[in-house]
C-alpha positions as CSV (number, residue, x, y, z in Angstrom):
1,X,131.6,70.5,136.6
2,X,127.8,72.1,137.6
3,X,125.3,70.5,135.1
4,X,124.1,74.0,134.4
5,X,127.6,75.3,133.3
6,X,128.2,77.2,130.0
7,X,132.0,76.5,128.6
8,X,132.3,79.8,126.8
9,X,135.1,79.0,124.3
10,X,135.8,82.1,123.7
11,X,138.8,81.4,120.6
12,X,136.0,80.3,118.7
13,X,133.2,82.2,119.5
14,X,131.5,79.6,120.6
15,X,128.9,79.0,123.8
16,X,128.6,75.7,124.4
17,X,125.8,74.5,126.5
18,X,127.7,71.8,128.5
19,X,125.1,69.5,130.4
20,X,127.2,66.6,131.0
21,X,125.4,63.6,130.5
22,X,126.4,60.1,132.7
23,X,127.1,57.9,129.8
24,X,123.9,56.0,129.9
25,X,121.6,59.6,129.7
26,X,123.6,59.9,125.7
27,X,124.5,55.8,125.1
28,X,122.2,55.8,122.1
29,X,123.0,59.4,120.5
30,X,125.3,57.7,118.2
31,X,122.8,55.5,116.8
32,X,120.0,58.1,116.0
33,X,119.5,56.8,112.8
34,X,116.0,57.6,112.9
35,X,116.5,61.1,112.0
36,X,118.5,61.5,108.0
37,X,121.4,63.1,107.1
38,X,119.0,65.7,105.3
39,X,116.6,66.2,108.3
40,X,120.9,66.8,110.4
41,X,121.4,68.7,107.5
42,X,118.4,71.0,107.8
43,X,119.0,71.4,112.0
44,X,122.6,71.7,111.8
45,X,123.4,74.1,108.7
46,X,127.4,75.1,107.7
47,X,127.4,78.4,108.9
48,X,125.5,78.0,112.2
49,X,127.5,74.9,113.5
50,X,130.3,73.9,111.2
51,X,132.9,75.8,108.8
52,X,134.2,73.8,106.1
53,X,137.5,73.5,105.5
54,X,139.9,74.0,102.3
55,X,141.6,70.9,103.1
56,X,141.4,66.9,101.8
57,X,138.7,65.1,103.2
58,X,140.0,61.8,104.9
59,X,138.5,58.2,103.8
60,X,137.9,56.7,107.2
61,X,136.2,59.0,109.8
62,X,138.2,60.8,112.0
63,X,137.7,62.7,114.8
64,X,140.7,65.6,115.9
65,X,140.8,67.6,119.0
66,X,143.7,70.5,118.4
67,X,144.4,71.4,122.6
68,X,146.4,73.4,124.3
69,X,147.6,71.9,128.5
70,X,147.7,76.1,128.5
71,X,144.1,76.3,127.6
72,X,141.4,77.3,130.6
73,X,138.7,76.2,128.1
74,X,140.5,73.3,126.6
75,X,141.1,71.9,130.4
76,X,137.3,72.2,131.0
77,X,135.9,70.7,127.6
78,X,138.4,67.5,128.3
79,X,136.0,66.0,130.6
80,X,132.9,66.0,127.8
81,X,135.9,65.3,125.1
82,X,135.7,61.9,126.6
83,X,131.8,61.4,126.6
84,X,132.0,62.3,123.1
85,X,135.0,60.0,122.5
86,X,132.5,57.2,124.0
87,X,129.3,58.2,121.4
88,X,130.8,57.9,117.8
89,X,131.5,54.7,115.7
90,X,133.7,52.3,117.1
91,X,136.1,52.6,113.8
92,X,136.6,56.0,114.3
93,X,139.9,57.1,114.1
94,X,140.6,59.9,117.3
95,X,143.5,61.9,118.3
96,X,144.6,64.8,120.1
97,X,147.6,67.6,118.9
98,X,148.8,69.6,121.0
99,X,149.7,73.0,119.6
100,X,152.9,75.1,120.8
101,X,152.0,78.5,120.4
102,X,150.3,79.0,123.7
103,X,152.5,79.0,126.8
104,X,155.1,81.2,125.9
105,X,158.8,79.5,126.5
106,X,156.7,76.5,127.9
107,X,154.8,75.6,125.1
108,X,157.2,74.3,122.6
109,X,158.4,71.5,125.4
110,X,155.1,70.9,126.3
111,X,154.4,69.7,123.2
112,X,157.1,67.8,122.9
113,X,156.6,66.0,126.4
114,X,152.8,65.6,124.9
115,X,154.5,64.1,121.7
116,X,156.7,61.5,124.2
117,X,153.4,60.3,126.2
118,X,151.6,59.7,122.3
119,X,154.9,58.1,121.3
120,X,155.3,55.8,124.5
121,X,151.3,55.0,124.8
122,X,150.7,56.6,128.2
123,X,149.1,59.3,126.7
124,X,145.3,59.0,128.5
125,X,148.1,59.7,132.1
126,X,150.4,62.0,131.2
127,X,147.6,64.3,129.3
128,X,145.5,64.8,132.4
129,X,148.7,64.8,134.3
130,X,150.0,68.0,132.5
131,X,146.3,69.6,133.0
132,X,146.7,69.3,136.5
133,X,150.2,70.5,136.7
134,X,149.2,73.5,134.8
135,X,145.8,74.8,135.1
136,X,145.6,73.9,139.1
137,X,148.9,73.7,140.3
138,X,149.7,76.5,137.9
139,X,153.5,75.3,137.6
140,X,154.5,74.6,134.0
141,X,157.5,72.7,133.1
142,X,160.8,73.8,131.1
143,X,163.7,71.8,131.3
144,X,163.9,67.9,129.7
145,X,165.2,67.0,133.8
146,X,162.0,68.9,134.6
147,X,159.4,66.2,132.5
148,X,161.7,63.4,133.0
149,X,160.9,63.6,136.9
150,X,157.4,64.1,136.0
151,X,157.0,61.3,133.6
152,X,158.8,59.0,135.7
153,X,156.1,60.0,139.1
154,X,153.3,58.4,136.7
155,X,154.8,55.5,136.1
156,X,157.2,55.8,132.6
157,X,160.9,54.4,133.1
158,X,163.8,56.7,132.9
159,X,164.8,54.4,129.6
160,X,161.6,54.9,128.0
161,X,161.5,58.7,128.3
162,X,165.1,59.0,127.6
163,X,164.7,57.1,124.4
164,X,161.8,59.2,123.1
165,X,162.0,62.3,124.1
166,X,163.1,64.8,121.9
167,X,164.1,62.1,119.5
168,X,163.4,62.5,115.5
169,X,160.2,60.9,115.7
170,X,158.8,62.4,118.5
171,X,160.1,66.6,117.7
172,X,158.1,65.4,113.7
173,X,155.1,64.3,115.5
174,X,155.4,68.1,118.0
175,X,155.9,70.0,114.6
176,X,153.3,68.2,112.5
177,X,150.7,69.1,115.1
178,X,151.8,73.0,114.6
179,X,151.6,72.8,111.0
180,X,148.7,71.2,110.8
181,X,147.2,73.7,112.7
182,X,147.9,76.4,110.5
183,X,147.3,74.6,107.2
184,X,143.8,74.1,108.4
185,X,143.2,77.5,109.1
186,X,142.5,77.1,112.3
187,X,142.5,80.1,114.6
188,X,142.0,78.5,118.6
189,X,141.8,76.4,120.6
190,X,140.0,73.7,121.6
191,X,139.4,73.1,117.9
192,X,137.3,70.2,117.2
193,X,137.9,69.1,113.7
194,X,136.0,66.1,111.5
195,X,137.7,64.1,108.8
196,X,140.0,66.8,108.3
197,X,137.8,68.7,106.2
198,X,134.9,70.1,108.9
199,X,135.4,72.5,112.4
200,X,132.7,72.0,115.1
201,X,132.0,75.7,115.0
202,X,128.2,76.4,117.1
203,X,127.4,79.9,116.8
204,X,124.3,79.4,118.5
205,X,123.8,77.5,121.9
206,X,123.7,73.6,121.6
207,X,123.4,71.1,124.8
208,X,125.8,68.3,125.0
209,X,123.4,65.8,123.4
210,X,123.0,68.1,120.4
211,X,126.7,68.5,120.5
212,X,126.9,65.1,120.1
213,X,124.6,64.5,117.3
214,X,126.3,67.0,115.4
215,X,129.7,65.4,115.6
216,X,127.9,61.8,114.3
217,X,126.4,63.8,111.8
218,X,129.5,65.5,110.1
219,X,131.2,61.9,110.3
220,X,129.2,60.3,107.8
221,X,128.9,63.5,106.1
């Protein structure tokens, strides 16, 4: 990804200034304590860069990324996704749900196969796997025979997959993501939300550091 490239997300109206820092350029981002919550506050008003949710607020910070494998714009944010995975407290709670409404007939069993990878801990493969499969090779999957093959080319037994795909656990864990979706309001996708209660929402332009700061900031909001 060019340093100078915008990520216009356009599902959330959003243009997101996406510099993409090494690691070391935003190390310390997370430990700007040097600037308040009021001073964030004041740069970072509801309105311009966050909507509030009518939703609980969790205890523990939490970070959620609602995704789509379908998703041109979720596919390019994934690679920053991880730098900010890197820049928040260490106790932070993160996770990904992948929604089935995008993807016609393929998106409902591309959840579920995203469900199976969550379930059997292979999650950080068969994620970027699925990006790859979709967004370049632009071949989406269908049929359970379909994802077994696939998950057993990166490195899942036959056993395993068999055992967890489209079991109880893992078709509550597909439909939770869904519903959660809509509870929250939420209306695309990639949909950054904090503690459950606040979506990263920039209306105005905001580099990756920024970006960054912002997320921090809501945490301990």
């Amino acid at each position: 990804m060019k340093t100078t490239q915008i990520l216009k997300l356009l599902p959330l109206g959003i243009a997101l200034v996406a510099a993409m820092p090494t690691y070391a350029q935003v190390q310390n981002t997370a430990k700007m304590d040097t600037a308040t919550q009021a001073q964030l506050s004041e740069k970072y008003p509801e309105g311009d860069f966050y909507r509030v949710l009518d939703s609980k607020k969790t205890e523990q910070p939490q970070l959620t990324e609602y995704f789509s494998t379908f998703c041109p714009h979720c596919y390019d944010f994934e690679q920053f996704f991880d730098v900010v995975q890197q820049q928040i407290p260490q106790r932070t709670f993160v996770e990904q749900r992948h929604i089935s409404w995008m993807g016609a007939q393929y998106g409902k069993p591309t959840s579920v196969a995203v469900a199976t990878a969550q379930e059997l801990g292979v999650d950080k493969v068969i994620i970027p796997a699925l990006f790859e499969q979709i967004q370049k090779k632009q071949h989406p999957l269908l049929t359970k025979e379909e994802f077994k093959a696939f998950f057993i080319s990166h490195g899942v037994s036959a056993t395993d997959f068999d055992s967890t795909y489209g079991s109880f656990v893992t078709l509550s864990r597909a439909h939770e993501n869904d519903k959660s979706f809509t509870d929250l309001g939420l209306r695309g996708v990639p949909s950054i939300v904090i503690n459950n209660k606040y979506l990263v929402e920039p209306k105005k332009s905001i580099d990756s550091a920024g970006y960054i700061e912002l997320v921090n900031y809501l945490l301990k909001k």
